[in-house]
N, C-alpha and C positions, 0 to 999 in steps of 0.2 A: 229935372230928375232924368237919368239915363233911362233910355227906355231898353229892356234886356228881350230877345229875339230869338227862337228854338232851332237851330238847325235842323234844315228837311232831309239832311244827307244821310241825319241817323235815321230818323222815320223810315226812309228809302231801303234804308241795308235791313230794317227790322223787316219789311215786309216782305223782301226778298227771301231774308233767310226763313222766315213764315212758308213759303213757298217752294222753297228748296224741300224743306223738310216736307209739306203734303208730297209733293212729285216722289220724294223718298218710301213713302208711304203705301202711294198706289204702287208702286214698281215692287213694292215686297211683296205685294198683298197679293198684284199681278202672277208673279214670280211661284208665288205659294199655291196657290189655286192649279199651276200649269201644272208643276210638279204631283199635287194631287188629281188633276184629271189626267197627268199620264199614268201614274199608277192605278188608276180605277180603268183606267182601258187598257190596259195591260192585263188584269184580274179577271176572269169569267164572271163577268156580275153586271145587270145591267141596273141602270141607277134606281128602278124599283126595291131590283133584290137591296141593293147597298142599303137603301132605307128603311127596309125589314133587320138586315141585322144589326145597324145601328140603333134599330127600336130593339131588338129583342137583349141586346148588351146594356142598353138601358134599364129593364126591366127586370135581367138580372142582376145587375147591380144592385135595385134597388131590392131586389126580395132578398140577397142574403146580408144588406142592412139590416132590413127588417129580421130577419133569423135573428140575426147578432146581437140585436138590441133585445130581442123575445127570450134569446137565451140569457142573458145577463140577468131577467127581470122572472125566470125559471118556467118558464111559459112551456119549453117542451118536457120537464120535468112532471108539469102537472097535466101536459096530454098523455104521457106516457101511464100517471098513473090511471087517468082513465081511463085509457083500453085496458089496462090490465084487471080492473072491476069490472068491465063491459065483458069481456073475457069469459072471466072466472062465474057470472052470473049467468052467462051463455055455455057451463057446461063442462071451458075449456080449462082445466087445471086440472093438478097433479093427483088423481085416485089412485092409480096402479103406481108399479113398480115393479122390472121386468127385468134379471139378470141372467145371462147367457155366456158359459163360458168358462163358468167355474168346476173344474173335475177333481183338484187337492186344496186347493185352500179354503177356509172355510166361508162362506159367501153372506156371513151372518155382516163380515167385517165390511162389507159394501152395500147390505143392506144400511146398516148403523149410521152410513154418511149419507148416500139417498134418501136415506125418510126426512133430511134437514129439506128439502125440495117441497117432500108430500103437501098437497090442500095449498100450493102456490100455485097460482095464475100459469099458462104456459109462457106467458111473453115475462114473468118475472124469471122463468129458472135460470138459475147461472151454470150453464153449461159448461164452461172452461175450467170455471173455478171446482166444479164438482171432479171434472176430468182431473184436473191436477191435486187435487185430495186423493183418490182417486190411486192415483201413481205413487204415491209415497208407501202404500202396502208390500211390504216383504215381498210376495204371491205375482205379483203385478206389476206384466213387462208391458202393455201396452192398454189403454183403456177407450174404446169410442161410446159418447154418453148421445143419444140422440131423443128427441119428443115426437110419440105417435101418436094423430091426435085424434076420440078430441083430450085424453083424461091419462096416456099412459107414459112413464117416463123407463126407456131402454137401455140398460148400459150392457153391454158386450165387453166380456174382460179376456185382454190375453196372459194366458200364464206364463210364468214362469218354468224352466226343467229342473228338475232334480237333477244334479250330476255328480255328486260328493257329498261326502260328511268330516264336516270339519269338527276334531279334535281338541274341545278344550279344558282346561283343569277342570272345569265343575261341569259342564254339560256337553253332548254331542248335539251338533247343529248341522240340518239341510243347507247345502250349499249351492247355487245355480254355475252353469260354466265360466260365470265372470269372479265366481268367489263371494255373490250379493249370500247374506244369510237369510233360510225363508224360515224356519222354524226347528224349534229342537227334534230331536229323533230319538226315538230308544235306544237299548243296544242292541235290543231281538229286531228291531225294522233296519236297523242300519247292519243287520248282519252281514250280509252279501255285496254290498256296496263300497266303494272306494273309501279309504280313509287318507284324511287329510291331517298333517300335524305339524306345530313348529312356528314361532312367532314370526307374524306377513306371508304365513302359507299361502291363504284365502289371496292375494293379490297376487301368488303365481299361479292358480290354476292352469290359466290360460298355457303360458308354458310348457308345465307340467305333462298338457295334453300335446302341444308339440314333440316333445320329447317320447312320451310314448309312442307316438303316430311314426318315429325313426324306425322301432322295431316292433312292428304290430302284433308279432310272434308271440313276444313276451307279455303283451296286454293284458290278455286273459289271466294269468297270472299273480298281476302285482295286485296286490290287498292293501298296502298301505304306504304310503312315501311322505318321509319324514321332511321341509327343508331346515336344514342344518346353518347354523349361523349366519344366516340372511343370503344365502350364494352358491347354497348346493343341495343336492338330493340323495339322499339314502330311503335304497325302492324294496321294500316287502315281500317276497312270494309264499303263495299261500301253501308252502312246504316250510313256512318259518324263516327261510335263508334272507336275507340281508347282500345288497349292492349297494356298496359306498361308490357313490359319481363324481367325479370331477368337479373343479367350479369351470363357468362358462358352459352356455348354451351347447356352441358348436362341437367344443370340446367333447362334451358330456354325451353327446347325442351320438358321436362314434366310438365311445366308449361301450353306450348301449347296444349299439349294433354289432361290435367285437364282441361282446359278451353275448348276443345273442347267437353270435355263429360257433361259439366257443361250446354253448348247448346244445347246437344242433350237431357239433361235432362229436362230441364227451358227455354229454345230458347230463350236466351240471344241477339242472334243478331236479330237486327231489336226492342228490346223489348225501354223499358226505362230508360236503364241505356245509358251513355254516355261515360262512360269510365270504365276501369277496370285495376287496379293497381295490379300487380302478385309480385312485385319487392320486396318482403320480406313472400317468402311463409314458412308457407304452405296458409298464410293469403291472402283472397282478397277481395279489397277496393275498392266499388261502388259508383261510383258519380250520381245523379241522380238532375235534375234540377229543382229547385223549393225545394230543400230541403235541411236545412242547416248544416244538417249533414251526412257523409257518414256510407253507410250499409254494416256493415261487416261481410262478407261471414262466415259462422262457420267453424272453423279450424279442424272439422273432417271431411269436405266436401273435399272429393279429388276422 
């Protein structure tokens, strides 16, 4: 029988390559360490501190595991409810209720949504969520809700101004300088105050009041401005007369200041005309009653 015999040659090259790969080994491992103790000497830190803050990286790792698993399992849900019984048996919840601020609107409206708070814990009140109820009141441009403790809950409200009354089929309505509506009005309270009228008035206020601010002269004056098919103003004076404006801001705004010097020259308001037509200048068209034709202003008149 043949006798069969293991070549040593492979044995040889296995052990080698065995040993190629340790020396590969140490020389990374080597390699890796240098590179880490040049960086830690490079660092202000000597190897104490290093292994305090790799302990304390440690330890927060593990605590906001721990969180993470305690929240899943609602563990801070139920410490929360317990201070808030620890709290409220020590005194600290909502008895009082304390509003500051209110001069026209009626503060019954902010009491109605505070007393949802009353005989709550102080660590349960939802302060934002009140603040933002809060805000949605006609009355109420800015609201800070805060807890004074141990038992009182404070809200400070800023108001709103009155600036207009806006004009509509069925009722007259307070209106703030943005056109926000705060509440109806009579006609005996809203005597003396501006009238607003005309479908999307309420979102030109603002304008409106640019417009006036062109010729301040005439402020006093105007009682009521009509906006006319979405793009122009027909302005009031409380002698009755009637300014039809131009469309376009700029436009319209040096029409009002023509017209105002055209008064200061001629004392137009209060006189005989009843109205006055601007809406195609530099022209303007005088109606005057009892006569059947209108007088027109001369076109170098500016």
């Amino acid at each position: 029988m043949a006798k069969i015999t293991r070549s040593k040659s492979k044995g040889v090259r296995r052990a080698a390559q065995s040993r190629n790969r340790s020396a590969n080994a140490r020389r990374a491992k080597a390699k890796t360490a240098g590179v880490l103790d040049t960086a830690m000497g490079v660092l202000p830190f000597t190897e104490e501190q290093w292994s305090r803050i790799w302990l304390a990286c440690i330890i927060a790792g593990g605590l906001a595991l721990a969180l993470f698993i305690a929240n899943l399992a609602g563990v801070p849900a139920m410490a929360r409810a317990h201070v808030s019984v620890m709290a409220s048996d020590a005194g600290y919840k909502v008895r009082h209720v304390r509003v500051t601020g209110t001069e026209r609107m009626d503060e019954r409206e902010v009491y109605a949504r505070a007393l949802g708070q009353q005989s709550r814990s102080m660590p349960d009140v939802e302060i934002e969520a009140l603040r933002t109820e809060l805000l949605e009141l006609p009355w109420v441009k800015d609201a800070r809700v805060s807890l004074q403790l141990p038992d009182t809950l404070v809200i400070d409200i800023v108001e709103r101004k009155p600036h207009a009354v806006l004009v509509r089929p069925d009722r007259l309505m307070l209106i703030d300088p943005t056109g926000r509506e705060l509440e109806p009005i009579s006609q005996a309270d809203a005597e003396d105050m501006l009238k607003i009228s005309g479908p999307g008035s309420a979102a030109q206020v603002s304008s409106l009041d640019q417009l006036l601010a062109a010729a301040p002269a005439l402020g006093p004056h105007v009682t009521a401005a009509e906006w006319v098919g979405n793009r122009r103003w027909n302005l009031t004076f409380n002698t009755d007369q009637v300014v039809a404006l131009p469309e376009g801001h700029e436009i319209a705004s040096s029409a009002l200041v023509k017209f105002a010097r055209m008064d200061g020259q001629n004392r137009l308001i209060g006189g005989k005309v009843v109205s006055f037509d601007m809406r195609n200048p530099p022209r303007v068209y005088m109606r005057v009653p009892g006569r059947s034709e209108t007088i027109l202003a001369p076109e170098g008149d500016s």
